[in-house]
C-alpha positions as CSV (number, residue, x, y, z in Angstrom):
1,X,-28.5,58.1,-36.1
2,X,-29.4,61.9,-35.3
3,X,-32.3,61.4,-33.1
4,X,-30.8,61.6,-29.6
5,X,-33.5,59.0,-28.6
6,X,-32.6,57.0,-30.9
7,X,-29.2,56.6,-29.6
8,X,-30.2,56.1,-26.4
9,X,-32.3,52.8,-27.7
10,X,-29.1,51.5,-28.4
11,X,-28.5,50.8,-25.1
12,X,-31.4,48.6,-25.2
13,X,-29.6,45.5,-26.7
14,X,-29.2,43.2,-23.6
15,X,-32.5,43.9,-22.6
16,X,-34.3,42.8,-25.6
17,X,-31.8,40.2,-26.7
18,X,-31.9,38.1,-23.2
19,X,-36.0,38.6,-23.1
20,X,-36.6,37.0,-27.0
21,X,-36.4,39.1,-29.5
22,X,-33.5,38.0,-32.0
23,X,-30.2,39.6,-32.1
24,X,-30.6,40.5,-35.8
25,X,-33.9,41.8,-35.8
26,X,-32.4,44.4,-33.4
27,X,-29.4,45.3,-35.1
28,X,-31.7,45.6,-38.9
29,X,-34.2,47.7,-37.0
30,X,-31.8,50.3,-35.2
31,X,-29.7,50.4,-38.2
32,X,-32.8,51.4,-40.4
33,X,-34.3,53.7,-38.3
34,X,-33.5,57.6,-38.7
35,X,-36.6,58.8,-36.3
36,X,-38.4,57.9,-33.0
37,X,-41.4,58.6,-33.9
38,X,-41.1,55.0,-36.9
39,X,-40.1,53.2,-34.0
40,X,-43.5,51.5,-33.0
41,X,-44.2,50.9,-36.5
42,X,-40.9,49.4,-37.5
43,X,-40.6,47.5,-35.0
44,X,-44.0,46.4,-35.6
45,X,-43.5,44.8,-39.1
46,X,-40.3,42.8,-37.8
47,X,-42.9,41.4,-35.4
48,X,-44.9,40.4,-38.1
49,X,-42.6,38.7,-39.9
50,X,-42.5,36.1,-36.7
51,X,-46.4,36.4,-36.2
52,X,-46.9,35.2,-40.1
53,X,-43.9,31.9,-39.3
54,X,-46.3,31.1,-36.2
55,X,-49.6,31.1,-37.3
56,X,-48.5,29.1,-40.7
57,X,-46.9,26.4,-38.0
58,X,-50.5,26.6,-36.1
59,X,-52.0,25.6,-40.0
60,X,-49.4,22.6,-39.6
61,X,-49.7,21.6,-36.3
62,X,-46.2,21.6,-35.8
63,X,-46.7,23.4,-32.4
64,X,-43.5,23.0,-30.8
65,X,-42.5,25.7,-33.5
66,X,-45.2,27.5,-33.3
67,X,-45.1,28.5,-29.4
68,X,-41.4,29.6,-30.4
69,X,-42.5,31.7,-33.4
70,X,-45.4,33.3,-31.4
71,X,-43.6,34.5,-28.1
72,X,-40.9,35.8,-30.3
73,X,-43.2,37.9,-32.2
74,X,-45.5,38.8,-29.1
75,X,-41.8,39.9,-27.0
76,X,-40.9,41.8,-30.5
77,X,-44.3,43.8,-30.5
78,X,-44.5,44.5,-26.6
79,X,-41.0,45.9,-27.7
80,X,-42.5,47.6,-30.6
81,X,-44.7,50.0,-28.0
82,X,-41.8,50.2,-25.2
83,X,-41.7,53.8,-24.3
84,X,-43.8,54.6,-27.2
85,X,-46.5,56.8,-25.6
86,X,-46.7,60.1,-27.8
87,X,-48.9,58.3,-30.4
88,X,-51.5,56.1,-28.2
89,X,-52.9,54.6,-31.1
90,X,-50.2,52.8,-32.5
91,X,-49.0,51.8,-29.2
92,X,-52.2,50.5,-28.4
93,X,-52.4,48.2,-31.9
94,X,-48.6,46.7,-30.8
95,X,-50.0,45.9,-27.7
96,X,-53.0,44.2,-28.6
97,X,-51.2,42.2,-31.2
98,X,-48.3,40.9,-28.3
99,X,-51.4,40.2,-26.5
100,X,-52.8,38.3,-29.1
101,X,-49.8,36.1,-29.8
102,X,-49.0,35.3,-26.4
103,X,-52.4,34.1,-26.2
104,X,-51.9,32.0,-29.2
105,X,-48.8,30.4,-27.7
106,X,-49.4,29.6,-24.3
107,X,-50.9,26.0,-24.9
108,X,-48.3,25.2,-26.8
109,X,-45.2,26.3,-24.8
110,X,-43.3,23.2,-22.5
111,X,-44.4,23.9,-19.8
112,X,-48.0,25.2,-21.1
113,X,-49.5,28.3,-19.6
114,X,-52.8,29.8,-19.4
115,X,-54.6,33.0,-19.3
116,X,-56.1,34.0,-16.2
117,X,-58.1,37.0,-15.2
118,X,-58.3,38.5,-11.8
119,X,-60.9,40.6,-10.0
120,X,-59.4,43.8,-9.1
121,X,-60.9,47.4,-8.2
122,X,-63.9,46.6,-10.0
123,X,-61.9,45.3,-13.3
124,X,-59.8,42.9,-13.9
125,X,-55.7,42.0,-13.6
126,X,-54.4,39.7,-16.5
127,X,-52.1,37.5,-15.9
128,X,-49.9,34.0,-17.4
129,X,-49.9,31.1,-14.6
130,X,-47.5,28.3,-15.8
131,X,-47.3,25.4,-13.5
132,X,-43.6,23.2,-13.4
133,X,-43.4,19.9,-15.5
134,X,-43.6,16.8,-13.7
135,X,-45.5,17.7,-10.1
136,X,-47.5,14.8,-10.1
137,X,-50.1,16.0,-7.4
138,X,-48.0,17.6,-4.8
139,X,-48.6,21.8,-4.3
140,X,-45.8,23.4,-5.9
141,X,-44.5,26.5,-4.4
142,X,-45.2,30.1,-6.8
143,X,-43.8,33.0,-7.6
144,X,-45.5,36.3,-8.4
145,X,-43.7,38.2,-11.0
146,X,-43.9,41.9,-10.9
147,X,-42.4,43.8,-13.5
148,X,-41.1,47.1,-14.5
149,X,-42.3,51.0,-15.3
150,X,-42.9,49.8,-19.1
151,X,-43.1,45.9,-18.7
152,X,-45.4,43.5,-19.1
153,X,-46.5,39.5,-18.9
154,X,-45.4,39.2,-22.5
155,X,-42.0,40.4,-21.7
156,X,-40.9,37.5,-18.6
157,X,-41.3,34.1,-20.9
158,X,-37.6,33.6,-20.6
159,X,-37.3,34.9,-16.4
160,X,-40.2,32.5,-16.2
161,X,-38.0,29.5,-17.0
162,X,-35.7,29.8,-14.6
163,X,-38.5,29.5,-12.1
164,X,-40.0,26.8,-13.5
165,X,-37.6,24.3,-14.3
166,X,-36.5,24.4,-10.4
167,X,-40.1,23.1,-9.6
168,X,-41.9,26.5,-9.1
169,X,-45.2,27.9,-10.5
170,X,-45.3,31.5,-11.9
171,X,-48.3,33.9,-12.2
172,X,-46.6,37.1,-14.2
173,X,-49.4,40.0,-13.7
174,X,-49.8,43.0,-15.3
175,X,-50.4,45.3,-12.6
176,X,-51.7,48.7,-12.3
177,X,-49.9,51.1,-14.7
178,X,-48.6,48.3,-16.7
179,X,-49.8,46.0,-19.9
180,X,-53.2,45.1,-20.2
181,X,-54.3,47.2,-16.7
182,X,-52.0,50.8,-18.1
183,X,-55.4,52.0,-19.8
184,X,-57.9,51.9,-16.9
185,X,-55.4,51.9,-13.6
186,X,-52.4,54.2,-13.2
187,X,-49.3,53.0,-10.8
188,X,-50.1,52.7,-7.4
189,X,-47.6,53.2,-4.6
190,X,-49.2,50.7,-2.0
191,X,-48.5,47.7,-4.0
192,X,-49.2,45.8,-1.2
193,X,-53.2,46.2,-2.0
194,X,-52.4,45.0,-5.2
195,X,-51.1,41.8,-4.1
196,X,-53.3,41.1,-1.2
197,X,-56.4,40.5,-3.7
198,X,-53.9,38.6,-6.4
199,X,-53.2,35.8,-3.4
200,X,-56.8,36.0,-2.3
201,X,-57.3,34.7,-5.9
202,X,-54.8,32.3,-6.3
203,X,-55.5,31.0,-2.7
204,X,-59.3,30.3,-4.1
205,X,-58.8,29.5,-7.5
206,X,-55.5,27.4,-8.0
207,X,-55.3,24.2,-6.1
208,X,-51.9,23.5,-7.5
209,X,-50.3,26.6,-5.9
210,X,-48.8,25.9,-2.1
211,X,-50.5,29.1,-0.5
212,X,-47.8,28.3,2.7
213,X,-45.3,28.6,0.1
214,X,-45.6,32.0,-2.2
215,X,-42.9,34.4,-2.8
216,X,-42.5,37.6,-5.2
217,X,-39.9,38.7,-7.4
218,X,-39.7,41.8,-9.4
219,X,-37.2,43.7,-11.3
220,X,-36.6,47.6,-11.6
221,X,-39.7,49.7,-10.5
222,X,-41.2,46.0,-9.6
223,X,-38.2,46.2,-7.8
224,X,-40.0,48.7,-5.5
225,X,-43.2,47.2,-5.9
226,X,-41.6,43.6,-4.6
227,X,-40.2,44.5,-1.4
228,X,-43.2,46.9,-0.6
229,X,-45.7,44.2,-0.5
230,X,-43.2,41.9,1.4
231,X,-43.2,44.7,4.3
232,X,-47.1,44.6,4.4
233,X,-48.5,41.3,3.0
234,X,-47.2,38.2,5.7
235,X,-48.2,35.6,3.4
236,X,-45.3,36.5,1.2
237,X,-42.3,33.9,2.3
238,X,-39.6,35.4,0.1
239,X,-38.7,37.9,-2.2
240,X,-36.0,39.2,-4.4
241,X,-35.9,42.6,-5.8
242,X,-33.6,43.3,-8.8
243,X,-32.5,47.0,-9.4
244,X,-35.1,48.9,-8.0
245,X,-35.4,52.4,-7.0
246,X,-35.4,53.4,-3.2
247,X,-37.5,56.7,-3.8
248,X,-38.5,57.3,-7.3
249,X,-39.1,60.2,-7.1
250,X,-35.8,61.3,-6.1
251,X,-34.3,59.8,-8.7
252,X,-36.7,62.1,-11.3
253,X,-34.0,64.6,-12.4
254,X,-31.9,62.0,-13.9
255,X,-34.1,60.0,-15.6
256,X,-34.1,59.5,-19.1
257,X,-36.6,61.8,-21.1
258,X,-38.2,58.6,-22.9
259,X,-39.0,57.1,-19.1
260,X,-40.1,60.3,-17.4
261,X,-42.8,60.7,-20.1
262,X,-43.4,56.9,-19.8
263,X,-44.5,57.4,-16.1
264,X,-46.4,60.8,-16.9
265,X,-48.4,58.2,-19.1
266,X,-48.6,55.1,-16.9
267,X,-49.6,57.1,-13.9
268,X,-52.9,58.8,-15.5
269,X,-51.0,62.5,-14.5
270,X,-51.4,65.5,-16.7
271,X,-48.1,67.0,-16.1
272,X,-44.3,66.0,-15.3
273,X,-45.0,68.0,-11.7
274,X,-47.7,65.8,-11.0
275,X,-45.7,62.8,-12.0
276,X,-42.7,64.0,-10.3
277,X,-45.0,64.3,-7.1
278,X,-46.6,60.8,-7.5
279,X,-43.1,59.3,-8.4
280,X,-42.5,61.0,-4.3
281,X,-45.0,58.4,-3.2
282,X,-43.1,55.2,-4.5
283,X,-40.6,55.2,-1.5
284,X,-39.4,52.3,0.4
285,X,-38.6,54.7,3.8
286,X,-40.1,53.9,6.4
287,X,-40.8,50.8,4.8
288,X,-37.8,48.3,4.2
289,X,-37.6,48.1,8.0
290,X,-40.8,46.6,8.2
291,X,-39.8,43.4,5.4
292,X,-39.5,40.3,7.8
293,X,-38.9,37.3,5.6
294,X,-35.9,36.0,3.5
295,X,-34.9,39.0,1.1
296,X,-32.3,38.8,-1.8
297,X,-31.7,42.3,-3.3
298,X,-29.8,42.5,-6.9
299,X,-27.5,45.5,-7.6
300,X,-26.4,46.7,-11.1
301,X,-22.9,48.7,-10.4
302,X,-23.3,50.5,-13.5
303,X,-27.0,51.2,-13.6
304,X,-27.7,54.5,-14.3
305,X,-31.8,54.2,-14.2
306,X,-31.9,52.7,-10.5
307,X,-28.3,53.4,-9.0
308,X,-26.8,50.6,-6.6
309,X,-26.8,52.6,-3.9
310,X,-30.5,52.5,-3.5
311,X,-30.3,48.6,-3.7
312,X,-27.6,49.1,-0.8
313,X,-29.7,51.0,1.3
314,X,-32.9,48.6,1.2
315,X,-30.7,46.0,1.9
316,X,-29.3,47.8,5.5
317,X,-32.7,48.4,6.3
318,X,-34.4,45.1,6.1
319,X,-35.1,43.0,9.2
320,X,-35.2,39.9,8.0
321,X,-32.5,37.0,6.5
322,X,-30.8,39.7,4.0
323,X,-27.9,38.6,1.0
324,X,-27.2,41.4,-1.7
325,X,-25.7,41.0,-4.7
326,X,-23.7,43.5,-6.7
327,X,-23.0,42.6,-10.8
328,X,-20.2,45.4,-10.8
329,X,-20.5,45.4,-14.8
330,X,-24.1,45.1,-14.9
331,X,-26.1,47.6,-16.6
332,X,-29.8,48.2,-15.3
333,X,-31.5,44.5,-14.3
334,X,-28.2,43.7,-15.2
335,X,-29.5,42.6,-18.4
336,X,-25.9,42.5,-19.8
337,X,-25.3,39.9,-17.4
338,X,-27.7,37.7,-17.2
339,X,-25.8,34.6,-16.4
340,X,-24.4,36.1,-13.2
341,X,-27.2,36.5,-11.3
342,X,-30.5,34.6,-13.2
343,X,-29.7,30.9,-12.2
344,X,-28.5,32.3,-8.7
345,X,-31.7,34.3,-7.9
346,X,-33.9,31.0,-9.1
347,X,-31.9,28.5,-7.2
348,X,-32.4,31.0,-3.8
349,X,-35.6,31.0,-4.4
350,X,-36.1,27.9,-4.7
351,X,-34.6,27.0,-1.6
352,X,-36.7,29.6,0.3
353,X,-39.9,28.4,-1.4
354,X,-38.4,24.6,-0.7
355,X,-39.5,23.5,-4.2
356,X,-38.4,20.5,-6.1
């Protein structure tokens, strides 16, 4: 494995592993590959190999299998464009077809989910709402899932379980900058306008949904975003921020080469200096001491993307109920270690949110 990029996917195994895609597709895939640039498309045709198993159990009806078939293939091809931006096209074709098979198994996944669209800056968000089993016709409580610099909805399918089966709803959004909204909207700083218009929504369109009882969650850069609509939007009762950066754009420097140009990308700018000065803009000073409600902060001590430290410091600077934290042996998101925080962050959540 020559390609220096390549080797740095290989760090990518917890990530993709704990999110869906099989163990074994991403050992074969890594192991075949001698060059970035057959990433997308390599990745790609495993995808299809789990797109072809779920639309031949659609011919069947056996549905059951094909939910599982068709969220593993549309996690495998949102993985298939991660990072990918030097050739738009074929990122673009990945993404349409993780769209596409998502879309396909929503219906059939226990609990179902369901499309929704959102007004938004004169466009629309898309977004998955999933509402608990069993709620008979009480308001549930929901979270609002905000992801990461080169996340999207079809990535959260297993984070949304752990919501879910504690008697919460999830809508997972795909913000400016990210998924379905990257093409038309870059990333925004002042999150907080994002979500104002996504509750407005919800508030009007979902009568399921508690709107006394709505938190956020988000997970690096949604990390940021997370806690910086908390500081500014009152109707959010609770929010948990996993390994996100304090100021982005001081991290810059040590980013990884495939995520800088990921952000040149996702934030429309036509140079690394004028992402380097937007990324300056994504700062949480002046800010965190403005976050009033119940705040749970996660801290990877061997993240190398977001560093603890940041997570530290937004955690001293909140004003409200505070608890932090640390996986000492987690990697970034602590993907590596799921099981030491996942369950946790749910079940505090759910006691904010008082679901169940």
């Amino acid at each position: 494995m020559d390609d220096h990029r390549l080797r740095h996917a290989a760090n990518w195994e917890a990530r993709f592993t704990v999110n869906g895609v099989a163990a074994s597709d991403f050992h074969d895939v890594l192991s075949s590959l001698t060059n970035w640039d057959d990433w997308c498309r390599t990745w790609s045709a495993r995808a299809q190999v789990h797109e072809s198993l779920g639309r031949a159990a659609l011919e069947e009806k056996c549905f059951l299998s094909a939910a599982e078939h068709l969220s593993r293939a549309a996690v495998t091809y949102h993985f298939a464009k991660y990072l990918f931006v030097q050739d738009m096209q074929q990122l673009r074709s990945a993404h349409a077809k993780a769209v596409e098979c998502l879309n396909l198994a929503l219906p059939h996944l226990d609990p179902p989910g369901e499309r929704v669209l959102i007004p938004f800056g004169g466009t629309q968000l898309a977004a998955t709402l999933r509402l608990p089993r069993n709620r008979g016709g009480a308001r549930v409580p929901l979270v609002l899932m905000t992801m990461g610099l080169d996340s999207a909805k079809e990535e959260l399918l297993t984070f949304e379980m752990n919501f879910l089966d504690r008697g919460m709803a999830i809508l997972a959004v795909d913000g400016p900058g990210q998924g379905e909204a990257e093409y038309a909207l870059p990333i925004r700083h002042d999150y907080e306008n994002v979500v104002a218009p996504v509750i407005d929504w919800v508030r009007a369109n979902v009568a399921a949904v508690d709107p006394e009882r709505i938190g956020i969650w988000g997970i690096s850069l949604g990390g940021y975003y997370a806690p910086r609509s908390a500081a500014f939007e009152p109707r959010i009762r609770a929010v948990v921020a996993n390994c996100g950066p304090y100021n982005w754009g001081a991290l810059w420097d040590r980013l990884p080469e495939l995520t800088r140009a990921a952000y040149v990308r996702r934030s429309h700018s036509k140079s690394e200096a004028e992402a380097h000065e937007k990324a300056c803009s994504l700062s949480l000073e002046g800010v965190a001491g403005k976050i009033r409600c119940p705040l749970l902060v996660i801290a990877a001590g061997l993240d190398r993307l977001c560093p603890p430290e940041d997570s530290r410091r937004l955690a001293n600077e909140a004003r409200g109920p505070v608890e932090l934290l640390v996986v000492d042996d987690g990697n970034h998101v602590a993907h590596n270690r799921f099981y030491k925080y996942r369950a946790k962050s749910a079940d505090w959540m759910a006691r904010q949110l008082r679901a169940g």
